[in-house]
N, C-alpha and C positions, 0 to 999 in steps of 0.2 A: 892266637891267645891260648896258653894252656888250661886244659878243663878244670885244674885246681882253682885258676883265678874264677871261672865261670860258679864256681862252686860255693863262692862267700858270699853271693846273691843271699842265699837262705839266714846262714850268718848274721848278717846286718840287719835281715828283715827282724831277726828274733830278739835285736838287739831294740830295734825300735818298739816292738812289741812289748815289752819287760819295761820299757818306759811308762806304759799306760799304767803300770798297778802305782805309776805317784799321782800326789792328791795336784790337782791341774796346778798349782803355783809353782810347784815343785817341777812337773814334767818338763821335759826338756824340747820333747816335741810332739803333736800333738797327732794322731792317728790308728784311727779305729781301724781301717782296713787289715794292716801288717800282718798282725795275728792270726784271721783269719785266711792267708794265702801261704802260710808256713806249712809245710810236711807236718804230718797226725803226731811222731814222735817229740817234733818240737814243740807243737801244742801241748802235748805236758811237760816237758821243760820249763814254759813260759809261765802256764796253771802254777806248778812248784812256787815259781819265784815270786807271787803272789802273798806269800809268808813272808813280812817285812824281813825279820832277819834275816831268812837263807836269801834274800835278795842282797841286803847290806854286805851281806859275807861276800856273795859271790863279786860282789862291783869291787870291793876290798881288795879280794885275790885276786879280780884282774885286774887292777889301778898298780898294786904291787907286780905282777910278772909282767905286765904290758903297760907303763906309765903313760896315760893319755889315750890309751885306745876306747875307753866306756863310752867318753863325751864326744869325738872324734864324728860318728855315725851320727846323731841327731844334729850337732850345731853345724854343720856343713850343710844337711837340708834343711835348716831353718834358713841360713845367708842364703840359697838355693831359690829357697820358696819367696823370699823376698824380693831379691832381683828377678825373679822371670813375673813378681806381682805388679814393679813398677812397669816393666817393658808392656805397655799396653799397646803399642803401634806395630806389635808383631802378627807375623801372618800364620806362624805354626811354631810349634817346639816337636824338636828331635834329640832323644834323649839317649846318647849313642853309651851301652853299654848300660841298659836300663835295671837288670836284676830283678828282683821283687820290689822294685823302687815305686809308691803310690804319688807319685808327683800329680798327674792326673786327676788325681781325688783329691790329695790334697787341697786342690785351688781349683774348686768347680769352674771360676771364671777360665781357665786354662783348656777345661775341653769342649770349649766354644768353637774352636779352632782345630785343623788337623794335629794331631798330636802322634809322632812315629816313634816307636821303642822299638831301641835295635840291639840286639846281641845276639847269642849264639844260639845255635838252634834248640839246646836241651836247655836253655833256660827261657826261650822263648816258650818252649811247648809247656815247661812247668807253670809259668804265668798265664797261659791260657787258662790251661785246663782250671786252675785254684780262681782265677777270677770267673770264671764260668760255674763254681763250685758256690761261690762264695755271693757273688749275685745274679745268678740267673741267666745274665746277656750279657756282654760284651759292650760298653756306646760305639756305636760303629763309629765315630771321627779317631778308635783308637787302633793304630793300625801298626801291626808288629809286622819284623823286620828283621830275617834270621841272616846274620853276617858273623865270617868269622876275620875280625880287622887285618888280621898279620895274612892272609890267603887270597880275602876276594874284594874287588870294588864294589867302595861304598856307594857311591854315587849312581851306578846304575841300579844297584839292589831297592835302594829309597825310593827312585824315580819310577821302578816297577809297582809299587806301590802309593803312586800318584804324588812325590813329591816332588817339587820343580823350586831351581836354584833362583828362580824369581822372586819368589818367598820373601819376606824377611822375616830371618828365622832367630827362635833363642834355642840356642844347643847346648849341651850339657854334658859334662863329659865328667864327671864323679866316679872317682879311685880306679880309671882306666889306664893310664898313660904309661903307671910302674910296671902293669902287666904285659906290655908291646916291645917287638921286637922293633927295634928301627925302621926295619920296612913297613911295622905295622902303623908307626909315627908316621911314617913318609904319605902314609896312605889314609891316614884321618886327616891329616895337616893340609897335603891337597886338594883334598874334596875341602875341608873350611878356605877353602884361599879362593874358591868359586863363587861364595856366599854372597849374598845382593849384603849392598852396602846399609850399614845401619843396625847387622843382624848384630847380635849380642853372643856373650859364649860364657859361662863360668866352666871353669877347668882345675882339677886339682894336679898334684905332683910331688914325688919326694925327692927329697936335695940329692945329687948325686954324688956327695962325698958319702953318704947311708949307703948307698947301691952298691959303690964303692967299696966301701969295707973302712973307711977314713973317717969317719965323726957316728955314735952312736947312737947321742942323743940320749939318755939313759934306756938304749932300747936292744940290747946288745942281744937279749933272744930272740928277736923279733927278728933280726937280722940274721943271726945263725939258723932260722928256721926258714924266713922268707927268701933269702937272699942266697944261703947257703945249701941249705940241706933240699925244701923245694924248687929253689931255683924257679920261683914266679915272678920275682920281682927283678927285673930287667932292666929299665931305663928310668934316669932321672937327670935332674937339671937343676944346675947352680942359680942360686936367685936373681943373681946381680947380670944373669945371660938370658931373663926369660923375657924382655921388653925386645931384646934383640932377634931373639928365635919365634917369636911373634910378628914382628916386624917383618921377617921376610913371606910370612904368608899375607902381609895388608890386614894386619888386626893391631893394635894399640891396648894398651893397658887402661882401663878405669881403676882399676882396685886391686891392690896385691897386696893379702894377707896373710900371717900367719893364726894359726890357732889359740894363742893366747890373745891376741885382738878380738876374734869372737867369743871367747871365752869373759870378755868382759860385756858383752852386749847380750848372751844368751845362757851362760851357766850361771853367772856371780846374782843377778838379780833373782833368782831360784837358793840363793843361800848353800846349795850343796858346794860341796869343797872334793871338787874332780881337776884332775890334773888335763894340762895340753901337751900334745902331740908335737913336737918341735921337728919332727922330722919328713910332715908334709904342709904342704902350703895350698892357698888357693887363689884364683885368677880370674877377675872378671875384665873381658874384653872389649870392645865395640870394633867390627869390621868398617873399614875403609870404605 
């Protein structure tokens, strides 16, 4: 996985952060942690946007250069944090390609259970070190897990660190899949095709006519910049092929949504008027 993709960990954390200065009806999603685990220079970025208006402005100018990308980050861990709230007959969540992502904290019921966060290893060591910063310890049932997906297997790296495919597991796989090389699909996709029966999976994805260069979605520099110029954004997947390209790992569809669906369940009763992202989707599973 390119260190760029590794790199919008902080990105999204700041994003969730900058949520907190709305008044709770308003927020999108709710977490005090975030803020506290960003880089010092982001911490004032975040402080700044605390000024209603240079906030307004800013969500402005990105609603306009980036259409859907503001709400995109909160309403995916809200649907997120809901499904792994119902799945209460699970034995661990593994959160492959974790970020500064506070799932964990989010849903104290959640680190009841072993809980593995996996990614690269300079984002692993930066959430160490800010969660050690930020509260003191560590809960030891959280147990990180430095992998780089396109390189090495998953399966043994987890298992070293006391996970076993007996489990039934809820896995998580949030805005990984565009940044992998096919081998690195071939190699998340296998390790889930091991999973005890029952586990669950929510997974995002962007259409592959975007990747492509074929449909833009009004997102045309997002494309020229992701797609083109950084070249992090790799692989994707037609909608109407993802019941099939799950099927062969022994996983089934419960729910496949776009972002305008959650935008009616988690933006619209908040009254703000933020656009959707039409150009990724999300997926939740249940293993065979």
């Amino acid at each position: 996985m390119p260190k760029k993709a590794a790199d919008t960990a902080a990105s999204v954390a700041v994003n969730i952060a900058i949520e907190q200065h709305f008044p709770r009806d308003e927020r999108l999603l709710d977490d005090g942690l975030a803020g506290r685990i960003i880089p010092l220079g982001m911490k004032v970025f975040v402080w700044l946007l605390g000024f209603a208006w240079l906030r307004e402005w800013m969500i402005q100018w990105t609603e306009k250069c980036w259409p859907g990308v503001w709400a995109i980050f909160p309403v995916r861990k809200r649907y997120i944090d809901a499904k792994v709230t119902e799945a209460t007959h699970l034995d661990a969540l593994v959160n492959l390609g974790a970020g500064l992502d506070t799932l964990a904290f989010r849903l104290p019921a959640v680190a009841k259970g072993p809980v593995f966060e996996v990614d690269q290893p300079g984002n692993i060591e930066l959430k160490r070190s800010k969660l050690n910063q930020a509260l003191g310890e560590i809960p030891e049932q959280l147990r990180f897990v430095s992998v780089d997906f396109d390189a090495q297997e998953l399966g043994s790296a987890l298992a070293s660190h006391g996970y076993s495919s007996d489990m039934k597991t809820f896995f998580v796989l949030e805005a990984v899949t565009q940044y992998l090389t096919m081998a690195g699909i071939q190699t998340v996709f296998d390790f889930l095709a091991k999973a005890q029966s029952g586990s669950r999976l929510v997974f995002t994805y962007v259409r592959k006519d975007f990747v492509e260069g074929r449909a833009f979605y009004d997102n045309e520099d997002l494309y020229k910049t992701l797609v083109l110029k950084d070249k992090v954004w790799l692989f994707g997947l037609n909608p109407e092929e993802v019941a099939d390209f799950l099927d062969e790992y022994g996983w089934r569809i419960l729910e496949h949504l776009g972002y305008d669906e959650l935008a009616d369940v988690y933006v619209k009763p908040t009254g703000r008027q933020l656009k959707s992202l039409a150009l990724e989707r999300i997926v939740y599973a249940e293993k065979l």
